[in-house]
N, CA, C and O of each residue as an XYZ file, in Angstrom:
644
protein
N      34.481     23.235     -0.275
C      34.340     24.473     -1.008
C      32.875     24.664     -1.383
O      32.129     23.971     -2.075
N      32.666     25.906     -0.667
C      30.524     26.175     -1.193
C      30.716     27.238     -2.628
O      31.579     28.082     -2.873
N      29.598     26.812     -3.363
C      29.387     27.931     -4.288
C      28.619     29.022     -4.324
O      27.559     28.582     -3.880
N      28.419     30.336     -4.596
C      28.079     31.301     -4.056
C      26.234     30.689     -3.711
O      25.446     31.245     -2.946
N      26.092     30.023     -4.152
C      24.407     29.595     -4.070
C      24.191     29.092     -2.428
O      23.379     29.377     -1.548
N      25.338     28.217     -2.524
C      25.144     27.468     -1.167
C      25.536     28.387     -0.156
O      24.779     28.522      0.806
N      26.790     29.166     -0.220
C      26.739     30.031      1.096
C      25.929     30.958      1.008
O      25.484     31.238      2.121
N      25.568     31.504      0.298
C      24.089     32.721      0.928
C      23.018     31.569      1.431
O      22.281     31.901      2.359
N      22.881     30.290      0.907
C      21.552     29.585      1.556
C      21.856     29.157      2.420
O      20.900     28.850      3.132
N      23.246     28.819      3.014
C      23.537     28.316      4.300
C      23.354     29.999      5.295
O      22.856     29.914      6.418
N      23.698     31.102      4.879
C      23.492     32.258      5.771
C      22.426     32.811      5.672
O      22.268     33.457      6.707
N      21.707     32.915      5.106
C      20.380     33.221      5.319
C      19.054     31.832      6.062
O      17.927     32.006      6.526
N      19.565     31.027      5.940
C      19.172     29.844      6.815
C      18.346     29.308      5.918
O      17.893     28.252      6.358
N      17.952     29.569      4.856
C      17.463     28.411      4.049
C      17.216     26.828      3.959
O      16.362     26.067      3.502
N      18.827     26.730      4.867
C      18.434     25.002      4.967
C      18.659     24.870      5.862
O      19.651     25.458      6.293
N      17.861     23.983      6.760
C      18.508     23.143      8.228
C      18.964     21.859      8.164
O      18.328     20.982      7.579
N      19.962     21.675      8.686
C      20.617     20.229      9.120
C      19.458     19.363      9.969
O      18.747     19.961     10.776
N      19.323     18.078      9.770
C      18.604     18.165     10.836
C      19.385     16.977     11.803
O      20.146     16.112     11.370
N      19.010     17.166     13.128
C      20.315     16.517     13.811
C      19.924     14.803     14.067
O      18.772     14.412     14.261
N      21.031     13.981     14.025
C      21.086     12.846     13.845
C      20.489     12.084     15.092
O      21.104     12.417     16.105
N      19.379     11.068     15.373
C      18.867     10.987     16.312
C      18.817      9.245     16.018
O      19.037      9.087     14.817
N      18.671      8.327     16.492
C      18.766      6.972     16.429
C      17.530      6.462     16.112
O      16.694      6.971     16.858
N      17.158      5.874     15.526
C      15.696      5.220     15.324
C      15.606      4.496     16.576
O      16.655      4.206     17.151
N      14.107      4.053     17.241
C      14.332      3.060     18.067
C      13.258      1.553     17.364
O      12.053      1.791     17.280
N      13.535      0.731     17.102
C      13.346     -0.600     16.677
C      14.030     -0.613     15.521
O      13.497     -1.036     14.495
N      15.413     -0.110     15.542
C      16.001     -0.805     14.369
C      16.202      0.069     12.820
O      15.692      1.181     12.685
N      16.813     -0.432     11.969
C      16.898     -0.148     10.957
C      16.663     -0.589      9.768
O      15.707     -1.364      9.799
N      17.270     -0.397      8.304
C      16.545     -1.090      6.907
C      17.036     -2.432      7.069
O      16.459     -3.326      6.452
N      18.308     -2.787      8.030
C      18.878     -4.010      7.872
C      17.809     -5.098      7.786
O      17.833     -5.876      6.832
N      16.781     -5.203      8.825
C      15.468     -5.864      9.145
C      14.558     -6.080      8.065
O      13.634     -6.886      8.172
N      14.807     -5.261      6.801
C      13.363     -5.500      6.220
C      13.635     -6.538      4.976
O      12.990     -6.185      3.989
N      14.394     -7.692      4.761
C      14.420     -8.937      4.755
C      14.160     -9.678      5.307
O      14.070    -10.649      4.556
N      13.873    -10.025      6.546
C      13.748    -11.160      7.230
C      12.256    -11.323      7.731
O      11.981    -11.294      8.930
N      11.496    -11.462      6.932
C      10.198    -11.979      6.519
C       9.200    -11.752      7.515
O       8.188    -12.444      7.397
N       9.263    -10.624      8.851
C       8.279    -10.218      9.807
C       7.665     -9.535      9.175
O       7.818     -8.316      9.113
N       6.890    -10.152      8.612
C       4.972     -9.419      8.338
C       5.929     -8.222      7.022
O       7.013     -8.392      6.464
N       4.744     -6.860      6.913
C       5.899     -5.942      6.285
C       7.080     -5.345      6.483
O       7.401     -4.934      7.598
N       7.724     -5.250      5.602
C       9.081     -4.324      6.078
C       8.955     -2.975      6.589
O       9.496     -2.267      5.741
N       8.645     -2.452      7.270
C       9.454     -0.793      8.074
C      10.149     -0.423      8.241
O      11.120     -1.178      8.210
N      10.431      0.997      8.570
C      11.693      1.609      9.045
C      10.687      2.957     10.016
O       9.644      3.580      9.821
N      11.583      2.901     10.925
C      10.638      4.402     12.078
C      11.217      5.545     11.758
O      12.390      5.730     12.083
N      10.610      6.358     11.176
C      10.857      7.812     10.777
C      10.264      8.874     11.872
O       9.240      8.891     12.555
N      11.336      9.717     11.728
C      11.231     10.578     12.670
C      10.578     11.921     11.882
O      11.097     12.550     10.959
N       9.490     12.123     12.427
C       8.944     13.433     11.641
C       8.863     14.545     12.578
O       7.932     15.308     12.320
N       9.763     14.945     13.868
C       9.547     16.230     14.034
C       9.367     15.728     16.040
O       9.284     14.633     16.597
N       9.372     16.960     16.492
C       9.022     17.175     17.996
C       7.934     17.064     17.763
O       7.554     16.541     18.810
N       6.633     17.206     16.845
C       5.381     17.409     17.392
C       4.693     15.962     16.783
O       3.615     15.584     17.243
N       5.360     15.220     15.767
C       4.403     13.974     15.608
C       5.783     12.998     15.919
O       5.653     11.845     15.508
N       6.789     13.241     16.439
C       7.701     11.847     17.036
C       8.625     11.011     15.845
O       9.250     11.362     14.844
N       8.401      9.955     16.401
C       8.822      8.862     15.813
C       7.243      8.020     15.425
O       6.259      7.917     16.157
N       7.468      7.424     13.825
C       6.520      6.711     13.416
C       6.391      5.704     12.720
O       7.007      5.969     11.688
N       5.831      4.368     12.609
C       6.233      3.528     11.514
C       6.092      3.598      9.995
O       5.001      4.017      9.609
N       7.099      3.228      8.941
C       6.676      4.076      7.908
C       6.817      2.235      7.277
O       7.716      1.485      7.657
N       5.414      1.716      6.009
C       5.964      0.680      5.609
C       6.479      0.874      4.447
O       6.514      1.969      3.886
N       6.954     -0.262      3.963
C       7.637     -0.009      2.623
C       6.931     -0.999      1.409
O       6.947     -2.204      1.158
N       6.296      0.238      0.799
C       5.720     -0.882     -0.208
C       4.904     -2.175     -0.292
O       5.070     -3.036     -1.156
N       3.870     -2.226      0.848
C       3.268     -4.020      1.521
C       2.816     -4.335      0.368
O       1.952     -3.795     -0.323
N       3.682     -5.572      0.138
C       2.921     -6.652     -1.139
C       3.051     -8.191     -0.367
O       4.028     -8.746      0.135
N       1.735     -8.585     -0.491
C       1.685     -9.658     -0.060
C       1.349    -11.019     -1.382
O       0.447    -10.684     -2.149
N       1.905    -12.281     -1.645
C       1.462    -12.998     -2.008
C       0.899    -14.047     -1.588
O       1.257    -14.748     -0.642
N      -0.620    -14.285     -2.761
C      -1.623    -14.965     -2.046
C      -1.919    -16.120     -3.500
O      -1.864    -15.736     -4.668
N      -2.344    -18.101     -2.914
C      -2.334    -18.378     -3.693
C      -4.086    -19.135     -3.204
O      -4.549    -20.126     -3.768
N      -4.474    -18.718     -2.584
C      -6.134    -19.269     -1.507
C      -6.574    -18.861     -1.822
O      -5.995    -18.043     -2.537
N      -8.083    -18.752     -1.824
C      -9.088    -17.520     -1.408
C      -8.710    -17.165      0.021
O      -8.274    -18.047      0.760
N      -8.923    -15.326      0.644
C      -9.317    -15.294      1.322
C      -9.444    -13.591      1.188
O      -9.537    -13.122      0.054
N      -9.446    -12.735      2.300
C      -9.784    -11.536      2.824
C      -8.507    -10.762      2.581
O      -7.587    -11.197      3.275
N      -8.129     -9.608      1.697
C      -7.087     -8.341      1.816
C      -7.424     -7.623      3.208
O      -8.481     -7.347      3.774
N      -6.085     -7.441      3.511
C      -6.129     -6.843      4.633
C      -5.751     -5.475      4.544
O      -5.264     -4.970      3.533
N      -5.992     -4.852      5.662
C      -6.090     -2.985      5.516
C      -4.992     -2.654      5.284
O      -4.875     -1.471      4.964
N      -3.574     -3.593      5.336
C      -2.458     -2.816      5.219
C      -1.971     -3.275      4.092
O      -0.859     -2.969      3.663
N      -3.190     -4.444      3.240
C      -2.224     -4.881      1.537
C      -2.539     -3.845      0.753
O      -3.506     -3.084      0.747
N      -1.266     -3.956     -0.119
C      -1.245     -2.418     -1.180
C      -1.313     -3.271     -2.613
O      -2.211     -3.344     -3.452
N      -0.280     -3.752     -2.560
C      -0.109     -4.772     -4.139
C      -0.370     -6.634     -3.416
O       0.100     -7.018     -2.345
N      -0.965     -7.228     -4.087
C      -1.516     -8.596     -3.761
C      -1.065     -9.479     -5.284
O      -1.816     -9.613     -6.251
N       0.018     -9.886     -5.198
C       0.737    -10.682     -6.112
C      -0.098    -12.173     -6.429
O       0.523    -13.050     -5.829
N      -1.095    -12.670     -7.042
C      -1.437    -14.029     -7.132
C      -0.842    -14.932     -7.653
O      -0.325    -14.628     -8.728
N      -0.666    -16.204     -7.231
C       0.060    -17.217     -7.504
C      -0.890    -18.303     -7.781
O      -1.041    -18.843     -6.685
N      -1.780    -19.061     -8.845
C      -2.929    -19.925     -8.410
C      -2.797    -20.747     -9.945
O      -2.455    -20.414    -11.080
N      -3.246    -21.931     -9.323
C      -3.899    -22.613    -10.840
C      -5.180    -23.376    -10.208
O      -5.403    -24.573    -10.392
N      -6.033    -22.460     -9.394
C      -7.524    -22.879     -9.597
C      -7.987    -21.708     -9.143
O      -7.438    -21.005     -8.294
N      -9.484    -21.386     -9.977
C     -10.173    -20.691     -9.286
C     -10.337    -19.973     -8.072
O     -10.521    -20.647     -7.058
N     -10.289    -18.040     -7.925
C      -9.465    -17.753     -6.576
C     -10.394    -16.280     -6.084
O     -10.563    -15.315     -6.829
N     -10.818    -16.370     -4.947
C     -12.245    -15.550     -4.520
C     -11.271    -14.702     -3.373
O     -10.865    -15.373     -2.424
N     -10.869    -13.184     -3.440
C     -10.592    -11.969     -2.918
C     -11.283    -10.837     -2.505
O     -11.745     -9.992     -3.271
N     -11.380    -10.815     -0.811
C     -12.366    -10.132     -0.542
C     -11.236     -8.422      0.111
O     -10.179     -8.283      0.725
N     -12.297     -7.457     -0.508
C     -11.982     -6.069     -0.142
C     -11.961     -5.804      1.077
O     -12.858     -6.558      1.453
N     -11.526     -5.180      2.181
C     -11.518     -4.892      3.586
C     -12.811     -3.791      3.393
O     -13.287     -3.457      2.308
N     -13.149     -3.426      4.433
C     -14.128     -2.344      4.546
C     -13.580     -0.968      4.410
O     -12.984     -0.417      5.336
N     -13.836     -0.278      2.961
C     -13.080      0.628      2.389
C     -13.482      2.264      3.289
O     -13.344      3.389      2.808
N     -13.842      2.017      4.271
C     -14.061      3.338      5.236
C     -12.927      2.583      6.204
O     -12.059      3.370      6.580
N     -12.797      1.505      6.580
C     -11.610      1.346      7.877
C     -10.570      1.212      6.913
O      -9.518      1.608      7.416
N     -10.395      0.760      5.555
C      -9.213      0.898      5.395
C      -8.420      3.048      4.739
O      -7.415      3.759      4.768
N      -9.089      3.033      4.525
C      -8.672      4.724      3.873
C      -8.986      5.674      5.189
O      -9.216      6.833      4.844
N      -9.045      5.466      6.541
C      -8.759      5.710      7.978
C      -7.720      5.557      8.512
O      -7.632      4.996      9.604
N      -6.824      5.969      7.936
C      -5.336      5.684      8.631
C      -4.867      7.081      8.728
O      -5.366      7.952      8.016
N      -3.696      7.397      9.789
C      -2.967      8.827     10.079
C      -2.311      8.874      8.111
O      -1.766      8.095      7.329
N      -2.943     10.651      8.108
C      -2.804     10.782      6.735
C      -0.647     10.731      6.588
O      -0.136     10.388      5.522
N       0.005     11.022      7.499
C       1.630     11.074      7.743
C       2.175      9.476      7.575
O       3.340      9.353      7.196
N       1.469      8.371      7.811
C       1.782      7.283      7.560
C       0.782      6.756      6.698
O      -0.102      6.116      7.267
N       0.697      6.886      5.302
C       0.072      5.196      4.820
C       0.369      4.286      4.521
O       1.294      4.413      3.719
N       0.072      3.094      4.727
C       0.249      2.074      4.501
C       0.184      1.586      2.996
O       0.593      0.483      2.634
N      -0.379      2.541      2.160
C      -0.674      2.050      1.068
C      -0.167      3.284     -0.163
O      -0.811      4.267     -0.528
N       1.017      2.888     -0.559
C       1.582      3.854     -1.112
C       2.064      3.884     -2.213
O       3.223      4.227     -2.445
N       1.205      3.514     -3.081
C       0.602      3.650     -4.905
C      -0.598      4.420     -5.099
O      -1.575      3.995     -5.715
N      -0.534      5.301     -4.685
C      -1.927      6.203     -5.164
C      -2.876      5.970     -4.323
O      -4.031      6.210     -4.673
N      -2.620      5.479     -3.095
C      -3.687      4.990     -2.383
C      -4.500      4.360     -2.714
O      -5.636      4.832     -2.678
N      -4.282      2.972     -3.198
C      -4.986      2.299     -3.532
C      -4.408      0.556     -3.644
O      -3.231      0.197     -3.623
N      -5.788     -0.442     -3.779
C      -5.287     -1.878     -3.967
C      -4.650     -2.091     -5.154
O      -5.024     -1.173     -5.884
N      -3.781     -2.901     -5.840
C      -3.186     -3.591     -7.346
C      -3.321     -5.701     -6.875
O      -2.863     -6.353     -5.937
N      -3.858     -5.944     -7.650
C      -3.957     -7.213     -7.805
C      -3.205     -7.559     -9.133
O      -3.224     -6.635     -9.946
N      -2.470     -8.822     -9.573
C      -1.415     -8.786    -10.331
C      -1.329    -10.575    -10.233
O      -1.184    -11.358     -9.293
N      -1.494    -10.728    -11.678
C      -2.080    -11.865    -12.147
C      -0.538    -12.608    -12.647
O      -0.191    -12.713    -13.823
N       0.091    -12.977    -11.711
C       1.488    -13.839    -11.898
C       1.524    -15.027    -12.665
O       2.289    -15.164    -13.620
N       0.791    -15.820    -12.316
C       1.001    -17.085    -12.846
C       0.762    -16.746    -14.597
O       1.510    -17.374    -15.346
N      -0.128    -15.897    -15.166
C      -0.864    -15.571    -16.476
C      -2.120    -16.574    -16.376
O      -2.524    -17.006    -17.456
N      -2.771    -16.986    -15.236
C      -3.850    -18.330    -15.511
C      -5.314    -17.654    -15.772
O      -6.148    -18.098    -16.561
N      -5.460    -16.508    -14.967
C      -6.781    -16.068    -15.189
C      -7.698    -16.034    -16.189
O      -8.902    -15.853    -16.007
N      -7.237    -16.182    -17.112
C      -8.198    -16.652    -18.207
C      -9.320    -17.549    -18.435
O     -10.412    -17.516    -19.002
N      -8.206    -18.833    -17.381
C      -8.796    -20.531    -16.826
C      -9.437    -20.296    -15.551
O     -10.651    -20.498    -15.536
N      -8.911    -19.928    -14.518
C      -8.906    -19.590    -13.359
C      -8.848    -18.761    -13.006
O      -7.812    -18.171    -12.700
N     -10.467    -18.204    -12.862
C     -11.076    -16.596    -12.567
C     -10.737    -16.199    -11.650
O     -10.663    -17.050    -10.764
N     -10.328    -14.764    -11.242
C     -10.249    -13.926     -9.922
C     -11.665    -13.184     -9.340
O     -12.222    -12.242     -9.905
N     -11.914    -13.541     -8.642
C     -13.321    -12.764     -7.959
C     -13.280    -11.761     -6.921
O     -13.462    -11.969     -5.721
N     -13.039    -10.712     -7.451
C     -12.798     -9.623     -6.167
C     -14.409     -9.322     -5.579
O     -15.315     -9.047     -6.366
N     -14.580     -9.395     -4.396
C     -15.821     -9.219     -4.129
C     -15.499     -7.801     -2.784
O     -14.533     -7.703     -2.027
N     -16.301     -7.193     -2.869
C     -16.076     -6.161     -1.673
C     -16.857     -6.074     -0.085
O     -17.873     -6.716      0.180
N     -16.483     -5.580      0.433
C     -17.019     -5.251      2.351
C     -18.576     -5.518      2.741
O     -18.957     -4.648      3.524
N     -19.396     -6.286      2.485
C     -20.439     -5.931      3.098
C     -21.217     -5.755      2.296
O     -21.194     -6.512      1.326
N     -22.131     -4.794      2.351
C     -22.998     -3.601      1.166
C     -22.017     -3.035     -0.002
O     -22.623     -3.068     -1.073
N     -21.285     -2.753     -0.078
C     -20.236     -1.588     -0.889
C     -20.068     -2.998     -1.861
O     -20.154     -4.213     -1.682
N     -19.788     -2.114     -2.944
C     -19.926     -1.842     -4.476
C     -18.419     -1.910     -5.312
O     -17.424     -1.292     -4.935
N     -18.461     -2.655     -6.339
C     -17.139     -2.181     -7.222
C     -18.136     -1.662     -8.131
O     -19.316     -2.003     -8.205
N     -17.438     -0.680     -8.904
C     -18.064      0.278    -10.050
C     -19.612     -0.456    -10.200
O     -20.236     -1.018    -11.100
N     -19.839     -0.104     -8.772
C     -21.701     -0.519     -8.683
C     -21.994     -1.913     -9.079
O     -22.925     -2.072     -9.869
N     -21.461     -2.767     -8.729
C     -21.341     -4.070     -8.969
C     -21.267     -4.928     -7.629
O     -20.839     -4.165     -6.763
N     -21.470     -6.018     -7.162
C     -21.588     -6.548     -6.407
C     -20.159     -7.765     -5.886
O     -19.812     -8.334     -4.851
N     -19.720     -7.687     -7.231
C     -18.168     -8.436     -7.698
C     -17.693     -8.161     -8.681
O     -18.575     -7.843     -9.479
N     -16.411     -8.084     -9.228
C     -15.874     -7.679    -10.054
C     -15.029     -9.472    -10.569
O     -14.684    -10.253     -9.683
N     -14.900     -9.699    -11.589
C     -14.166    -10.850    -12.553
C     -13.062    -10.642    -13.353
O     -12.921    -10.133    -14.465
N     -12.340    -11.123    -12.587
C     -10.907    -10.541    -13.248
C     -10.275    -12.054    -14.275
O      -9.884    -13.069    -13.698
N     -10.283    -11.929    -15.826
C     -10.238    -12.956    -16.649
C      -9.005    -12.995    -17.773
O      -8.746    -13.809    -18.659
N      -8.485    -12.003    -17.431
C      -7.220    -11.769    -18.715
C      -5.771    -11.593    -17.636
O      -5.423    -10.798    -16.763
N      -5.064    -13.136    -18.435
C      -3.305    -12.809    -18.425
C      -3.029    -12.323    -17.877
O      -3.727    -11.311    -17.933
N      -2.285    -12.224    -17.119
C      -1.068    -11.397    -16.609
C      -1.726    -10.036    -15.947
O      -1.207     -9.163    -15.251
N      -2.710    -10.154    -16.304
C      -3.168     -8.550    -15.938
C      -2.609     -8.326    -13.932
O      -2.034     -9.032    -13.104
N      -3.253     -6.847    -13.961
C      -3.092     -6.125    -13.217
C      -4.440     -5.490    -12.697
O      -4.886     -4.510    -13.293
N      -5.015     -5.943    -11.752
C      -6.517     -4.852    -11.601
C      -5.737     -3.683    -10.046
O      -4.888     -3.991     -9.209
N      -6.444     -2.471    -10.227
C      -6.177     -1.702     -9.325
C      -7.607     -0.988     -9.237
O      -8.361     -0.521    -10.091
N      -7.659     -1.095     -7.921
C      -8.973     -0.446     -7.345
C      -8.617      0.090     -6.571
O      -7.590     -0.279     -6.001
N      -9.602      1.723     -6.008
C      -9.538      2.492     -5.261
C     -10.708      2.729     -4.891
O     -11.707      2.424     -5.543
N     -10.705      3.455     -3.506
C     -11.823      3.953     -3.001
C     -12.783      4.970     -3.502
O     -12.182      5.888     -4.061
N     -14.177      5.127     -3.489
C     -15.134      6.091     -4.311
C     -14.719      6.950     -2.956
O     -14.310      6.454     -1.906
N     -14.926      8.390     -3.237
C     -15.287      9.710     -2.375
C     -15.950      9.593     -2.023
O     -15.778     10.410     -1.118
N     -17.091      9.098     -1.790
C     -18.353      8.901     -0.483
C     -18.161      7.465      0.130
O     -19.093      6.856      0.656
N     -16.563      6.845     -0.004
C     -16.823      5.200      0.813
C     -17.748      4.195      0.619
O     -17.737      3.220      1.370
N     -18.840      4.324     -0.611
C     -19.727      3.642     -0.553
C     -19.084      2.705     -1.447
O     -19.941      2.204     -2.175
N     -17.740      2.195     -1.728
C     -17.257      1.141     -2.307
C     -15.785      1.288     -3.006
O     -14.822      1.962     -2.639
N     -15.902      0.630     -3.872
C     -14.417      0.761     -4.882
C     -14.707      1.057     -6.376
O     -15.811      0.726     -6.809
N     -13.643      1.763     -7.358
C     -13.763      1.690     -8.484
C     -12.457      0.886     -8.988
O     -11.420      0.571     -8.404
N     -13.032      0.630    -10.626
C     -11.218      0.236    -11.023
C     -10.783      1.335    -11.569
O     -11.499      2.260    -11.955
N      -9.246      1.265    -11.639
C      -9.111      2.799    -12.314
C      -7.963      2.069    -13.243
O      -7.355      2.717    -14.095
């Protein structure tokens, strides 16, 4: 039974069905079983296809080493001293604007799990030449925290926000 809303929007064409088409690599069943990030292939249309869409990439890290272009949230796990390097914030904010990979505001979150940082500093250092809020490294020293950085509008580095 439609209510007068829905049948004038179903006859005037307001809404389209859109028709049921199969993903090809699979479905959400997959995004447990620990291959790299989870995906699902979304279909956006005859003119951009089928595409990979991720879900949320959080990676946990308890080393030093390098974020990669597709980490969004970076969960730390550490009880020593722990050195995090930025990807090159022009290749990473270069991605098809229909898929990002990074889908919190477009931007990194670092997230201080253990609560140690206080003892055991976080050192975000960035790409090369490029800059955190014009800084050369950023020191991440309080609890539990959360740092989130994003890209400046001219690429010439990161801010925190």
């Amino acid at each position: 039974m439609f209510t007068a809303f829905q049948k004038n929007a179903f006859q005037n064409n307001a809404f389209q069905i859109a028709p049921t088409i199969s993903a090809p690599g699979g479905d959400l069943g997959n995004v447990d079983q620990g291959l790299g990030f989870p995906s699902v292939s979304v279909y956006l249309g005859p003119t951009l296809g089928w595409t990979r869409s991720y879900l949320l990439p959080t990676r946990t890290v308890s080393v030093s080493g390098p974020i990669g272009a597709k980490d969004n949230i970076i969960l730390v796990k550490t009880v020593s001293p722990i050195t995090l390097t930025l990807p090159d914030v022009v290749a990473w904010a270069n991605e098809p604007h229909y898929n990002p990979y990074n889908a919190l505001a477009h931007g990194i979150w670092i997230k201080d799990l253990y609560g140690t940082f206080s003892v055991d500093n976080l050192t975000v250092t960035p790409f090369g030449a490029q800059t955190i809020d014009g800084l050369a490294s950023l020191v991440v020293s309080v609890n539990r925290s959360t740092t989130r950085l994003y890209p400046l509008t001219n690429f010439a580095g990161w801010f925190v926000g």
